[in-house]
Predicted model as a PDB file, atoms N, CA, C, CB and O in Angstrom, pLDDT in the B-factor column:
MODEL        1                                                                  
ATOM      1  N   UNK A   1      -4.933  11.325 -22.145  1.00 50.00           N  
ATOM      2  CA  UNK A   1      -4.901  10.708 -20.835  1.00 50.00           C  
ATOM      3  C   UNK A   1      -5.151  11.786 -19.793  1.00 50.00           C  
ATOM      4  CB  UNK A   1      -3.551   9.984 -20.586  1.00 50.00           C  
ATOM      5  O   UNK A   1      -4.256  12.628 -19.724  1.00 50.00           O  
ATOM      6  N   UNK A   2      -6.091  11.920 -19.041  1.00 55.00           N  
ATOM      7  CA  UNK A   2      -6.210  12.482 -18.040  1.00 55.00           C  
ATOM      8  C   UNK A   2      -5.386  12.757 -16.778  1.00 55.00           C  
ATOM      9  CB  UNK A   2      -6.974  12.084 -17.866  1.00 55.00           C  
ATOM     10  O   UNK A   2      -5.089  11.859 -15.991  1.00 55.00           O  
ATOM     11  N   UNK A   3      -4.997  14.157 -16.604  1.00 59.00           N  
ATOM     12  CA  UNK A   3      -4.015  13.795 -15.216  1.00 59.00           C  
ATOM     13  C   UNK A   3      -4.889  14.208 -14.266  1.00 59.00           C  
ATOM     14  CB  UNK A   3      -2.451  14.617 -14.993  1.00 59.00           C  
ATOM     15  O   UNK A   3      -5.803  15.027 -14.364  1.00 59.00           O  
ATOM     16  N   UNK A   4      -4.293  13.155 -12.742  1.00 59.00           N  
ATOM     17  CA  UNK A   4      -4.883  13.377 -11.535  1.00 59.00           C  
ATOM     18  C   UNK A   4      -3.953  14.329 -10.794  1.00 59.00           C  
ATOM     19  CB  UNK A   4      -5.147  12.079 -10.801  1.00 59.00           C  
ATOM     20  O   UNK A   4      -2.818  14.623 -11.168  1.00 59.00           O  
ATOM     21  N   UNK A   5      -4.355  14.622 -10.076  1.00 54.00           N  
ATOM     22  CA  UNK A   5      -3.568  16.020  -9.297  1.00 54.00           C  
ATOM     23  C   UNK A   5      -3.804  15.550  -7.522  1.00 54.00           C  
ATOM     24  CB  UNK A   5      -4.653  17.988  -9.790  1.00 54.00           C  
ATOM     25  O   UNK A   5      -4.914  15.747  -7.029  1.00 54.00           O  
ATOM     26  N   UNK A   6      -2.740  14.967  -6.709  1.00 60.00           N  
ATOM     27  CA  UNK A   6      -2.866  14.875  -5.151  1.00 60.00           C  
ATOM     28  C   UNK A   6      -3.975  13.871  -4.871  1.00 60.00           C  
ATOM     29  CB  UNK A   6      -3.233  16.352  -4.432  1.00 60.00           C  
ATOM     30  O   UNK A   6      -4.857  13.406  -5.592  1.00 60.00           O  
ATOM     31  N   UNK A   7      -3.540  13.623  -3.163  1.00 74.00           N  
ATOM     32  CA  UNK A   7      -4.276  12.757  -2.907  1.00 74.00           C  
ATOM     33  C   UNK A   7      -6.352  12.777  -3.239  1.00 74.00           C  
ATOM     34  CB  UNK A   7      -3.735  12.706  -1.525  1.00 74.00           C  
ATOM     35  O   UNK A   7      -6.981  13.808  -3.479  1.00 74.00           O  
ATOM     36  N   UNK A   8      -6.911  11.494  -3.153  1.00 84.00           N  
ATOM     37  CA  UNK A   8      -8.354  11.608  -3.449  1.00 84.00           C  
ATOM     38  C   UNK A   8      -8.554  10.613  -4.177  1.00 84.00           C  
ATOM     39  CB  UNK A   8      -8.846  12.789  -4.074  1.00 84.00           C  
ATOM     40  O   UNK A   8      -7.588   9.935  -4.526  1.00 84.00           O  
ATOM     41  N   UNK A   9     -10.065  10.229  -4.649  1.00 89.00           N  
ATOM     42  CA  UNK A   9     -11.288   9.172  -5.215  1.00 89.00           C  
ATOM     43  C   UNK A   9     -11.451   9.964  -6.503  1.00 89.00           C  
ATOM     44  CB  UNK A   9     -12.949   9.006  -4.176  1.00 89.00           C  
ATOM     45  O   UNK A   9     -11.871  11.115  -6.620  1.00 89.00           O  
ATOM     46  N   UNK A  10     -10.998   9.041  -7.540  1.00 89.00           N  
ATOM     47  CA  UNK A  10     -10.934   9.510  -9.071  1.00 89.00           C  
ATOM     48  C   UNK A  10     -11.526   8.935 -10.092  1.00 89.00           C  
ATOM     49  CB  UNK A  10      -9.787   9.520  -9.529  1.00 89.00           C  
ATOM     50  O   UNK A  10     -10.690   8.599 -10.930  1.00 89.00           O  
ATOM     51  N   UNK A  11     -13.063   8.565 -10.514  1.00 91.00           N  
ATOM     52  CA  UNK A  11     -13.601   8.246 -11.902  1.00 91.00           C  
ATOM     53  C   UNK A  11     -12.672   7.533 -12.769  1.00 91.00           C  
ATOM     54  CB  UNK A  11     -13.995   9.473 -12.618  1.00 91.00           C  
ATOM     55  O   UNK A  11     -11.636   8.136 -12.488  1.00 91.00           O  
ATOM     56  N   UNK A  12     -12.305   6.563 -13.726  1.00 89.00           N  
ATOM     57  CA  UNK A  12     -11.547   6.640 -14.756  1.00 89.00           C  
ATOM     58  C   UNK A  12     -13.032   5.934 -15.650  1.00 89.00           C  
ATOM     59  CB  UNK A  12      -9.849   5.780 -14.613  1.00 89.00           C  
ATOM     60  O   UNK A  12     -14.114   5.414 -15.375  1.00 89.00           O  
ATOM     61  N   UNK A  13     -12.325   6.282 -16.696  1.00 90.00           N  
ATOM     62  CA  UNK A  13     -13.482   6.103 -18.074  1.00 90.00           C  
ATOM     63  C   UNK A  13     -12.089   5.829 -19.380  1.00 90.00           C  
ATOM     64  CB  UNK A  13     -14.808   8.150 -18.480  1.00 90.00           C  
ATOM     65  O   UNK A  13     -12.067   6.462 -20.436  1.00 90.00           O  
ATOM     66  N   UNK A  14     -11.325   5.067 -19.102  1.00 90.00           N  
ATOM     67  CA  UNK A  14     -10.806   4.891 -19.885  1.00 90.00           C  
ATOM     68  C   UNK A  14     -10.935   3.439 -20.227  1.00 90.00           C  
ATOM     69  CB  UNK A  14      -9.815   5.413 -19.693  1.00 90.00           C  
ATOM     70  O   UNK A  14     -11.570   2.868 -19.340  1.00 90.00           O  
ATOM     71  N   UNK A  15     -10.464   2.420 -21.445  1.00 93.00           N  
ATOM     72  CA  UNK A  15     -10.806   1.834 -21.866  1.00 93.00           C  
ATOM     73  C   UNK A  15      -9.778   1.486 -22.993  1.00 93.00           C  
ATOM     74  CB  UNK A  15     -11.856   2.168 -21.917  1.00 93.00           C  
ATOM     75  O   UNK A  15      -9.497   2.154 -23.988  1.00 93.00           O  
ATOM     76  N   UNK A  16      -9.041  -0.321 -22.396  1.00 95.00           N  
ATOM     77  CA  UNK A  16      -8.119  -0.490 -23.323  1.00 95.00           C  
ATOM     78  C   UNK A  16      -6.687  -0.030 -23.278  1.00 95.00           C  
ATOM     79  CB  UNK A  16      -8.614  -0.036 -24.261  1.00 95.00           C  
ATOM     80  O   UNK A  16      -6.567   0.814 -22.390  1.00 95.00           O  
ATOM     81  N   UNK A  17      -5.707  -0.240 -23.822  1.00 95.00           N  
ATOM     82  CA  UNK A  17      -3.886  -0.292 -23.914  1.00 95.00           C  
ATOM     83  C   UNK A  17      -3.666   1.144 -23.616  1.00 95.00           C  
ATOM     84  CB  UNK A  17      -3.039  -0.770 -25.658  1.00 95.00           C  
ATOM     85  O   UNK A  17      -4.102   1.964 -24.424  1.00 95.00           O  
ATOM     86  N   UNK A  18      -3.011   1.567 -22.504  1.00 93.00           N  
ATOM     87  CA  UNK A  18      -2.978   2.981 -22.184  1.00 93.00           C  
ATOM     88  C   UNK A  18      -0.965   3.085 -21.136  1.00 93.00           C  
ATOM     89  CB  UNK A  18      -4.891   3.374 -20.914  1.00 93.00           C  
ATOM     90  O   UNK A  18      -0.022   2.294 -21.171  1.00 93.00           O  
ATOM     91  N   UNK A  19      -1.111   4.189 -20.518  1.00 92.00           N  
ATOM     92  CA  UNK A  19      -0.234   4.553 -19.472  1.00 92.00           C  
ATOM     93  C   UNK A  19      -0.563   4.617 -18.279  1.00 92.00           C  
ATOM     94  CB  UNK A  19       0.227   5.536 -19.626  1.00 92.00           C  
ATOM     95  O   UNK A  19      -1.669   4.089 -18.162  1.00 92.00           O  
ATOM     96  N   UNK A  20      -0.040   5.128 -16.955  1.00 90.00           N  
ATOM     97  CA  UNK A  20       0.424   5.652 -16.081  1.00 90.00           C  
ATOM     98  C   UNK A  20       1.523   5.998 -15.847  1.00 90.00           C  
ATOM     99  CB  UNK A  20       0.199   5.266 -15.469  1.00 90.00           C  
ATOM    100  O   UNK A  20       2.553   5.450 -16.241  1.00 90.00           O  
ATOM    101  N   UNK A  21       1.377   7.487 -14.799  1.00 89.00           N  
ATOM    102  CA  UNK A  21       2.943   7.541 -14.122  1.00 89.00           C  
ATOM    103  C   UNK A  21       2.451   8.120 -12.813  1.00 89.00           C  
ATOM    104  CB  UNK A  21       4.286   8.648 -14.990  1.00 89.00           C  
ATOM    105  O   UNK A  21       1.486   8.883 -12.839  1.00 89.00           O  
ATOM    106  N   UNK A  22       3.197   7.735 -11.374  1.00 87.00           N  
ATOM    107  CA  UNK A  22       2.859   7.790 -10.280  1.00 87.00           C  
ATOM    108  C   UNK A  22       4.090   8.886 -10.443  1.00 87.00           C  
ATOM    109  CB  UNK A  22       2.705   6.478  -9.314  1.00 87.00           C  
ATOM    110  O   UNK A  22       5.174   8.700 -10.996  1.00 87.00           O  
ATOM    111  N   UNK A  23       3.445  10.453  -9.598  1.00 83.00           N  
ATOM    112  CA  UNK A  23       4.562  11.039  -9.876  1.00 83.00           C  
ATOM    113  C   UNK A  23       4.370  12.082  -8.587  1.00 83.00           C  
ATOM    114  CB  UNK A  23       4.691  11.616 -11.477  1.00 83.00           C  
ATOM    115  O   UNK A  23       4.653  13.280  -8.632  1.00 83.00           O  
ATOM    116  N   UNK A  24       3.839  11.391  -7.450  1.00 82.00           N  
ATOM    117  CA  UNK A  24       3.032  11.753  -5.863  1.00 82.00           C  
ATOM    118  C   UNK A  24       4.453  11.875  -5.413  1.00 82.00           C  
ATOM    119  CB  UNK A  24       1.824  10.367  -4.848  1.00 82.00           C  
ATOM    120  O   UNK A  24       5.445  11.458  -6.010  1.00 82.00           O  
ATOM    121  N   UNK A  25       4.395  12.598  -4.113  1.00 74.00           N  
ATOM    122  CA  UNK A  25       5.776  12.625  -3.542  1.00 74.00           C  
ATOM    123  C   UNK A  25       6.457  11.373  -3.649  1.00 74.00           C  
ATOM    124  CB  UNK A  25       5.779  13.005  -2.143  1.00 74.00           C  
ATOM    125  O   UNK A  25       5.917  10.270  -3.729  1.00 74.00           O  
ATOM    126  N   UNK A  26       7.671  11.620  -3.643  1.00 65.00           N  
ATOM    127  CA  UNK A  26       8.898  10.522  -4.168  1.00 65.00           C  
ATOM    128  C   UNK A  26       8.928   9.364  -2.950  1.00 65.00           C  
ATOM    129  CB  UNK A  26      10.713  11.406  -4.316  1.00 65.00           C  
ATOM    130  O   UNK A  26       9.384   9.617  -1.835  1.00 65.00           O  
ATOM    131  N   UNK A  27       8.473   8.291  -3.258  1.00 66.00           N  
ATOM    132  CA  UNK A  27       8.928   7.602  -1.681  1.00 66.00           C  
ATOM    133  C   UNK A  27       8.347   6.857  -0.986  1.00 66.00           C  
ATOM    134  CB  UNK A  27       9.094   8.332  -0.731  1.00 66.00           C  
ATOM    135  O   UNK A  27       8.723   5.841  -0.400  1.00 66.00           O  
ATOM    136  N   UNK A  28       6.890   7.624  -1.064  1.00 73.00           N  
ATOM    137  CA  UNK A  28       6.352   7.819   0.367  1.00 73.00           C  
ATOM    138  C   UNK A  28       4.552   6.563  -0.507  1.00 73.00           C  
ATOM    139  CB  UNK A  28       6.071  10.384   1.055  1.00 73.00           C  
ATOM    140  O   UNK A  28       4.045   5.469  -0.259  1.00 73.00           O  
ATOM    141  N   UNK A  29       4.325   7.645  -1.446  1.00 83.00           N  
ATOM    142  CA  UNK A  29       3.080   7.726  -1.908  1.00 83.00           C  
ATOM    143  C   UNK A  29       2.713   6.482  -3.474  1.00 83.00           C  
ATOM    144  CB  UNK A  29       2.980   9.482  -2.244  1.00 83.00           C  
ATOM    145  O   UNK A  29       3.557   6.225  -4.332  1.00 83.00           O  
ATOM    146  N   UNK A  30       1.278   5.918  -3.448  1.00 88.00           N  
ATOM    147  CA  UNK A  30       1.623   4.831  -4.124  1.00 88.00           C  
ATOM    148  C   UNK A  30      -0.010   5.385  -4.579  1.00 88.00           C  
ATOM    149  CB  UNK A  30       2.194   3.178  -3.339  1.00 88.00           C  
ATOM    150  O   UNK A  30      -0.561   6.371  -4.088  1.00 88.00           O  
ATOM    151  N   UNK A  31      -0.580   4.501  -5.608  1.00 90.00           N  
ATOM    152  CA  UNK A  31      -2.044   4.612  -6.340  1.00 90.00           C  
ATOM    153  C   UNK A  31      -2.242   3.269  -6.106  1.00 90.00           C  
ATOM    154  CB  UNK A  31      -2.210   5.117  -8.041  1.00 90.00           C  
ATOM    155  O   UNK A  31      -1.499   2.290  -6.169  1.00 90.00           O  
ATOM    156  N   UNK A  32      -3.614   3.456  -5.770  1.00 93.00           N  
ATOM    157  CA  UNK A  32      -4.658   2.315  -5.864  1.00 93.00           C  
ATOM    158  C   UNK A  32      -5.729   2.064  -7.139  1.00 93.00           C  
ATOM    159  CB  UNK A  32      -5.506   2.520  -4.669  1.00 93.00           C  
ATOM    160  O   UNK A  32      -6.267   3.108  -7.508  1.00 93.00           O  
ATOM    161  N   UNK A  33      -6.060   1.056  -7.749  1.00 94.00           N  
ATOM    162  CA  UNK A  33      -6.921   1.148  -8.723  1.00 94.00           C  
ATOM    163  C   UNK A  33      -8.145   0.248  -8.310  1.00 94.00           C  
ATOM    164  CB  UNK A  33      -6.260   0.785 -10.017  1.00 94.00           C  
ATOM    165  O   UNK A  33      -7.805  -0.809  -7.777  1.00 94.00           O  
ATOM    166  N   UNK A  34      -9.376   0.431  -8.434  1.00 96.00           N  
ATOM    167  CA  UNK A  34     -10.382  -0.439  -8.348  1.00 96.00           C  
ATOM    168  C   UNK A  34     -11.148  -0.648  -9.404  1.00 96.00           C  
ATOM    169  CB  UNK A  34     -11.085  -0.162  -7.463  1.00 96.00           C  
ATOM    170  O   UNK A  34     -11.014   0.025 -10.427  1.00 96.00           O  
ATOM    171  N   UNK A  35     -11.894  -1.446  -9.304  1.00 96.00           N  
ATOM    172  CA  UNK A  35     -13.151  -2.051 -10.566  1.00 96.00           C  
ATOM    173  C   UNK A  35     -14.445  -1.294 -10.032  1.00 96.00           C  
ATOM    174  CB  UNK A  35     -13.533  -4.147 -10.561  1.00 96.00           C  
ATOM    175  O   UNK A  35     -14.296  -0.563  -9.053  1.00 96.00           O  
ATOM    176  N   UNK A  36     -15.702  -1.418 -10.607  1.00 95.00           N  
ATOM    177  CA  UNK A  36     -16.665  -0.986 -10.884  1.00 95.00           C  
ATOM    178  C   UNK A  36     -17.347  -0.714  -9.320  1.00 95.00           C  
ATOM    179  CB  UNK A  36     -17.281  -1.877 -11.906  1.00 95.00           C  
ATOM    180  O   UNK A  36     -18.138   0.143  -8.926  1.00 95.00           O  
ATOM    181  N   UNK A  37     -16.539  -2.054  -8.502  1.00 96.00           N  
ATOM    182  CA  UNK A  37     -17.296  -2.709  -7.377  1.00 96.00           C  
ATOM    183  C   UNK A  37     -16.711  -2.324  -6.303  1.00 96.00           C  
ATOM    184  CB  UNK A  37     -17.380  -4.146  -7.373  1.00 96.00           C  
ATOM    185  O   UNK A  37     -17.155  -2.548  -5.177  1.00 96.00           O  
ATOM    186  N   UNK A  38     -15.328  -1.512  -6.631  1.00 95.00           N  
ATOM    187  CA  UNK A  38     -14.586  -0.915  -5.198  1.00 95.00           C  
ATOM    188  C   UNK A  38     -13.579  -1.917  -4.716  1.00 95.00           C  
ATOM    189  CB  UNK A  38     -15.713  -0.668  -3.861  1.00 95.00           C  
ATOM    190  O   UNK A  38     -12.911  -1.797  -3.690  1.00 95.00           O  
ATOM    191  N   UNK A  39     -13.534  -3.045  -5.671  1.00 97.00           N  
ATOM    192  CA  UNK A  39     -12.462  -4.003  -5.088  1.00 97.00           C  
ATOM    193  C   UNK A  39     -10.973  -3.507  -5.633  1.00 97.00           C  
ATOM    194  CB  UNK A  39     -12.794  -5.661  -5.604  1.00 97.00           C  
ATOM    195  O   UNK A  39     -10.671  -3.199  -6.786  1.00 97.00           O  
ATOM    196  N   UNK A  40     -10.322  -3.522  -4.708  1.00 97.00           N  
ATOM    197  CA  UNK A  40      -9.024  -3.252  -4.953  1.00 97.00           C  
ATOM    198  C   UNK A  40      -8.093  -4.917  -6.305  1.00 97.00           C  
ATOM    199  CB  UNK A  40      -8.341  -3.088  -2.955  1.00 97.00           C  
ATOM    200  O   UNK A  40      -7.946  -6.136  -6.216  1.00 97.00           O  
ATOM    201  N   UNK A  41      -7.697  -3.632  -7.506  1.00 96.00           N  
ATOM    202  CA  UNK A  41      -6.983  -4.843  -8.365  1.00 96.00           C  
ATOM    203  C   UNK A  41      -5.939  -4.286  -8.348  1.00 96.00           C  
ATOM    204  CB  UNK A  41      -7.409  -5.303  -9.830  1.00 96.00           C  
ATOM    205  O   UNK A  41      -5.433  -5.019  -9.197  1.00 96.00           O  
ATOM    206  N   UNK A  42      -4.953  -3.429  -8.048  1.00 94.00           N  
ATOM    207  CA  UNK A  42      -3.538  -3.005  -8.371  1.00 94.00           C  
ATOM    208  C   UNK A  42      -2.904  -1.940  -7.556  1.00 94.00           C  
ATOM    209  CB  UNK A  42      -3.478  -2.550  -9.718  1.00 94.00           C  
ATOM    210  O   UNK A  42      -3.607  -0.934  -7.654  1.00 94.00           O  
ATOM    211  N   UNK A  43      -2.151  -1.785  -6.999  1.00 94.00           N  
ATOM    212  CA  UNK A  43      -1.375  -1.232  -6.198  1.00 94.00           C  
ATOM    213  C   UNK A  43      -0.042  -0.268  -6.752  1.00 94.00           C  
ATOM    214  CB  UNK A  43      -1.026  -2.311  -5.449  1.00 94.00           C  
ATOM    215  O   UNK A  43       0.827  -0.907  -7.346  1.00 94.00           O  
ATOM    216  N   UNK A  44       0.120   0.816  -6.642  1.00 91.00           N  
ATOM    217  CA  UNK A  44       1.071   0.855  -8.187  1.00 91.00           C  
ATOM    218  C   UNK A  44       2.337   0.970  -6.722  1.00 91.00           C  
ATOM    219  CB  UNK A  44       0.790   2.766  -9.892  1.00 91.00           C  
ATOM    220  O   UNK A  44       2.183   1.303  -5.547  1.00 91.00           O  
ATOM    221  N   UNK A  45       3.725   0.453  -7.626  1.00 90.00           N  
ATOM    222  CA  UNK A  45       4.858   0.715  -6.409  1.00 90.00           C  
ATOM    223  C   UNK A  45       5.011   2.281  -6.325  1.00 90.00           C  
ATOM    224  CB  UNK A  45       6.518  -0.036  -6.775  1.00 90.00           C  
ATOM    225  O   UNK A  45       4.910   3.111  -7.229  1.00 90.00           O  
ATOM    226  N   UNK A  46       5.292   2.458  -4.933  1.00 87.00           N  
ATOM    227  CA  UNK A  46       6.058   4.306  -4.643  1.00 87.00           C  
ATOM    228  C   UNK A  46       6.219   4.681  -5.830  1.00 87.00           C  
ATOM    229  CB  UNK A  46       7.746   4.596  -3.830  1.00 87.00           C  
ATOM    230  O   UNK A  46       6.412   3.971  -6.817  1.00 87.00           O  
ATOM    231  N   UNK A  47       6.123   6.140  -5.744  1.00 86.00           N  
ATOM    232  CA  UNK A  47       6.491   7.153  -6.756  1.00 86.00           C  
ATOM    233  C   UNK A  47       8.403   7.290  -6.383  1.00 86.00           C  
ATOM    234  CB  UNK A  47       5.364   8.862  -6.433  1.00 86.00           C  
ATOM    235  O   UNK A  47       9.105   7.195  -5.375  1.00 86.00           O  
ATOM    236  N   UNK A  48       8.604   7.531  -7.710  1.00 86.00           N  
ATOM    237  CA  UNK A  48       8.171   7.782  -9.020  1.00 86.00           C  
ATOM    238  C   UNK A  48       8.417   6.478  -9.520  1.00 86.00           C  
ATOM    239  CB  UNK A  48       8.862   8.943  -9.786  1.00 86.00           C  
ATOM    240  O   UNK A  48       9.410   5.808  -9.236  1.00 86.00           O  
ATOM    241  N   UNK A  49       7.261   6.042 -10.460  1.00 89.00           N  
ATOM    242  CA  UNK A  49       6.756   4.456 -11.172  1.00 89.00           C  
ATOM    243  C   UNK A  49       6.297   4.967 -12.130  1.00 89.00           C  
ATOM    244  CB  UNK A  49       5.621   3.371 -10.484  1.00 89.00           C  
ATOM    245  O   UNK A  49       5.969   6.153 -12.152  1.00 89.00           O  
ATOM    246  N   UNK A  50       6.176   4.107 -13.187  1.00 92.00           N  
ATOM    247  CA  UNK A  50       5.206   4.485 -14.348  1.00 92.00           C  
ATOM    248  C   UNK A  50       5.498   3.138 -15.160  1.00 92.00           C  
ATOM    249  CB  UNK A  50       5.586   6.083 -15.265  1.00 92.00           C  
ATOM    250  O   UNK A  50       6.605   2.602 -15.118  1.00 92.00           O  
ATOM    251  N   UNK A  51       4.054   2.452 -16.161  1.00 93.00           N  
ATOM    252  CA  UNK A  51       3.952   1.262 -16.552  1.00 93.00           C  
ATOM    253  C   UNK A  51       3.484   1.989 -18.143  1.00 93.00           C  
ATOM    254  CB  UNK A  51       2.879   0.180 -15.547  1.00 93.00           C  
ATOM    255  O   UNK A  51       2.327   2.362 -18.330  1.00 93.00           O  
ATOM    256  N   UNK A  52       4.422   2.097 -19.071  1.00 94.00           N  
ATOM    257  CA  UNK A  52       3.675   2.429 -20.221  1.00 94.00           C  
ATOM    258  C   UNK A  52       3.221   0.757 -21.262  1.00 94.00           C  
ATOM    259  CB  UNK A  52       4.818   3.670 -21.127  1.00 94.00           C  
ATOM    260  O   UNK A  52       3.539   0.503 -22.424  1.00 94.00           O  
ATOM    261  N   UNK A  53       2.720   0.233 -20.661  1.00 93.00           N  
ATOM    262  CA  UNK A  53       2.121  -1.139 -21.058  1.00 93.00           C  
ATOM    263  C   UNK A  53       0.674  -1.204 -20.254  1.00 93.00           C  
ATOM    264  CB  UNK A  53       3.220  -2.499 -20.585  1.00 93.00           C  
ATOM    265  O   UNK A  53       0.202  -2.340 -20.214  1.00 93.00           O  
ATOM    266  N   UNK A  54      -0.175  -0.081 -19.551  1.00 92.00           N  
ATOM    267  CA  UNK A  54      -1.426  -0.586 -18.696  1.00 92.00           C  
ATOM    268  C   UNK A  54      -1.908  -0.979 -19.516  1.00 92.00           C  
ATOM    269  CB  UNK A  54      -2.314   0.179 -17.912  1.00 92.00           C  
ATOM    270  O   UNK A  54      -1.413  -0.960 -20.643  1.00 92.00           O  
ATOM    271  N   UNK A  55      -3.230  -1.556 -19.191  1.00 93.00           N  
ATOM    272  CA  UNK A  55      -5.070  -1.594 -19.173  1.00 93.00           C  
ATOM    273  C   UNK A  55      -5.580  -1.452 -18.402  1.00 93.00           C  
ATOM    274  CB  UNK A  55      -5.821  -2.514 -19.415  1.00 93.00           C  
ATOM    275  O   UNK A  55      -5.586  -1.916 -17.262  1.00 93.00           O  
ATOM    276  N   UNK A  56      -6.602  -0.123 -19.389  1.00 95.00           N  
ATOM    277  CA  UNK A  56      -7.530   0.215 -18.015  1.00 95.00           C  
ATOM    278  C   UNK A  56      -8.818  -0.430 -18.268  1.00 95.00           C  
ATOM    279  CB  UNK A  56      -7.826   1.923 -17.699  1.00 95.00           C  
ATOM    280  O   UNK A  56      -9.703   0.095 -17.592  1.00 95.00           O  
ATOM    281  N   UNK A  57      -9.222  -1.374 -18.998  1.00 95.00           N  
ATOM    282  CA  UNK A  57     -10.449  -2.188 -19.345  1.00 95.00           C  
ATOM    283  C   UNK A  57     -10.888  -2.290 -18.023  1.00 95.00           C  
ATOM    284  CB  UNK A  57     -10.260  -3.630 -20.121  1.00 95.00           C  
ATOM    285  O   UNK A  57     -12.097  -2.057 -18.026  1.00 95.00           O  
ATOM    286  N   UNK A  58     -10.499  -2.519 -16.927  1.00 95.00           N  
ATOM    287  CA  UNK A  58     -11.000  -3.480 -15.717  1.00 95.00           C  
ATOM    288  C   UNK A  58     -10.977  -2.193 -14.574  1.00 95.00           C  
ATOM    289  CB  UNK A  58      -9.749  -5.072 -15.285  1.00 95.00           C  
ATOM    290  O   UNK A  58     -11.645  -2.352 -13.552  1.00 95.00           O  
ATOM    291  N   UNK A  59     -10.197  -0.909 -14.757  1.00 95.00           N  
ATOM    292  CA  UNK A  59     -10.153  -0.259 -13.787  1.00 95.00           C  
ATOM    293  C   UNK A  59     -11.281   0.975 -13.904  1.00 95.00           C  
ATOM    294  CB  UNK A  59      -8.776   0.079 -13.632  1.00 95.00           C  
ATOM    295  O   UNK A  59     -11.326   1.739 -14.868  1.00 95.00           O  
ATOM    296  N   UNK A  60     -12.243   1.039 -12.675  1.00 95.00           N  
ATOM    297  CA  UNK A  60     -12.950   1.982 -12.990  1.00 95.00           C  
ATOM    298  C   UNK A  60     -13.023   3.170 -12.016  1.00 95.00           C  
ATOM    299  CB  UNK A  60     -14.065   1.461 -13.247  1.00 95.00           C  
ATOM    300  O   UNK A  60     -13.739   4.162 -12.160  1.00 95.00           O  
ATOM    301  N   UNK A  61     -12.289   2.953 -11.139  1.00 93.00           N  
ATOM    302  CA  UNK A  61     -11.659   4.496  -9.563  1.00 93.00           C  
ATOM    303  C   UNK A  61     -10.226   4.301  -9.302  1.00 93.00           C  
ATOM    304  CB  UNK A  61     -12.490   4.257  -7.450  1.00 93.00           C  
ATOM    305  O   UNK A  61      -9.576   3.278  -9.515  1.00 93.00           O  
ATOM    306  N   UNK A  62      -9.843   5.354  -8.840  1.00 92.00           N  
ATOM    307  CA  UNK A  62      -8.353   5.088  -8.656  1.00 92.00           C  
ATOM    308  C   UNK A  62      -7.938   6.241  -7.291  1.00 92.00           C  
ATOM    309  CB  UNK A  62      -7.395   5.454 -10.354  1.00 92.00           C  
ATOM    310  O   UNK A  62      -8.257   7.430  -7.265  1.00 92.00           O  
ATOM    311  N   UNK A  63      -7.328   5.661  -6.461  1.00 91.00           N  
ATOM    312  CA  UNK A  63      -7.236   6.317  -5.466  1.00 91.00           C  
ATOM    313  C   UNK A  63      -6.005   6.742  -5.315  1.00 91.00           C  
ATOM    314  CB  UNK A  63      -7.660   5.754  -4.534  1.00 91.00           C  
ATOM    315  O   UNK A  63      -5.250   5.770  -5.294  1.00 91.00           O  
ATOM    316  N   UNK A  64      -5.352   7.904  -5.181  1.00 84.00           N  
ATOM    317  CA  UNK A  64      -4.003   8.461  -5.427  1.00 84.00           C  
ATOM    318  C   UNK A  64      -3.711   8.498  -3.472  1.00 84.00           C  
ATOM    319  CB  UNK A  64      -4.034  10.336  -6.557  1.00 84.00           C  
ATOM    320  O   UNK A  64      -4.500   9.094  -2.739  1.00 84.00           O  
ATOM    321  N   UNK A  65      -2.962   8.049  -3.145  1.00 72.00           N  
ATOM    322  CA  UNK A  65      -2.180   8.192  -1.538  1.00 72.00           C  
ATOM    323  C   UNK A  65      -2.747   7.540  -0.868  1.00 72.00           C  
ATOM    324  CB  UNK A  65      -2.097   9.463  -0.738  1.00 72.00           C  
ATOM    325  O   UNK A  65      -2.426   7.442   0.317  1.00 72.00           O  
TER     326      UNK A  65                                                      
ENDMDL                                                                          
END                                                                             
C-alpha cells in the first residue's frame, strides 16, 4: 500500500479489497477520494480514521487536506 505524505493531488492505481488510515493532523484534516472523472465519491472523517474494509476499484485521485 502506498503511503501519502501531507497535503496535495495523489494518483491511486490500486485495485480491489484494500486499507486506509487518515493519519493528517489530528482534528482538523480529512481525505478526499475521486474517480477517473474528478468527481468527488468519499470523504474520509478527521484524522485519526482508518477503514480496514476499503475498495479502491472506483477510486482513482485522492486529495489529502
Amino acid at each position: 500500500m502506498p503511503e501519502v505524505y501531507g497535503c496535495g493531488w495523489n494518483k491511486i492505481t490500486l485495485q480491489g479489497p484494500g486499507w486506509w488510515v487518515n493519519k493528517l493532523t489530528q482534528g482538523t484534516k480529512k481525505v478526499k477520494m475521486y474517480d477517473y472523472n474528478f468527481n468527488r465519491i468519499y470523504t474520509t472523517p478527521a484524522a485519526p480514521y482508518s477503514d480496514w474494509t476499503a475498495n479502491w476499484d472506483d477510486v482513482s485521485y485522492i486529495n489529502a487536506c
